[in-house]
C-alpha positions in Angstrom: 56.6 191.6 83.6 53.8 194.1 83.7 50.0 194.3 84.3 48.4 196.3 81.2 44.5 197.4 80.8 43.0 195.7 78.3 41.6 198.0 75.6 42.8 200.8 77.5 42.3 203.3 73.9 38.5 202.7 74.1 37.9 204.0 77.5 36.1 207.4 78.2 38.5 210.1 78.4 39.8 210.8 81.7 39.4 207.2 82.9 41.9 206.1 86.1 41.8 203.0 88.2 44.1 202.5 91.2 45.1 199.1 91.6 47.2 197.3 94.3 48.5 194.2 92.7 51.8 191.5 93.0 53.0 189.8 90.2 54.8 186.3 90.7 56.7 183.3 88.9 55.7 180.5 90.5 57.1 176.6 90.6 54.3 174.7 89.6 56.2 171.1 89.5 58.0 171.8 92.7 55.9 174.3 94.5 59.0 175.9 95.4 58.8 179.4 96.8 57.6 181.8 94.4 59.6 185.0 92.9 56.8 187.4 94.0 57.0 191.5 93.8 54.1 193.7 95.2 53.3 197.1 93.6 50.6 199.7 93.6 49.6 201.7 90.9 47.4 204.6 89.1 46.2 203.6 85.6 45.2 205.8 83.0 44.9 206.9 79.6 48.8 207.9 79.4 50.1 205.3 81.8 47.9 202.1 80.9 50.3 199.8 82.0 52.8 198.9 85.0 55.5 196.5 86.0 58.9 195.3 86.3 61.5 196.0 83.5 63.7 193.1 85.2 61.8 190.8 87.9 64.2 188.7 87.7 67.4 187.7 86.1 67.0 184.9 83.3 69.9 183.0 84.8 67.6 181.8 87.6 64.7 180.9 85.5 67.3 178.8 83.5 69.6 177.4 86.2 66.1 176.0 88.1 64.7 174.5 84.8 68.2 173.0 84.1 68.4 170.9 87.6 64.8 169.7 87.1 64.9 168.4 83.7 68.7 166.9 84.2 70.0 168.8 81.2 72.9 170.4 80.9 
């Protein structure tokens, strides 16, 4: 999961924003407690993006939506 600037190629050269942000996957039917990671980062024209490579495994994304739909 990652944050990314959006048209990031047609900024002004040397262009960086530092940005303090979390990222989450949230429960909406349950409001269950949410999968949340906090990060911090210094965008630029080289790095316009920033996130998790694994925020979390599949399994649990799975497992939860298999116990509240009943399938199996």
């Amino acid at each position: 999961m990652y944050l990314d600037v959006a048209d990031s190629s047609t900024l002004p050269y040397g262009w960086s924003r530092y940005a303090q942000f979390s990222l989450a996957v949230v429960n909406q039917i349950h409001n269950k407690y949410p999968i949340r990671k906090d990060t911090q980062h210094q965008f630029n024209g080289r790095e316009s993006d920033w996130g998790f490579t694994s925020f979390m495994p599949l399994s649990d994304l799975v497992v939860e939506v298999s116990q509240e739909s009943n399938w199996f």
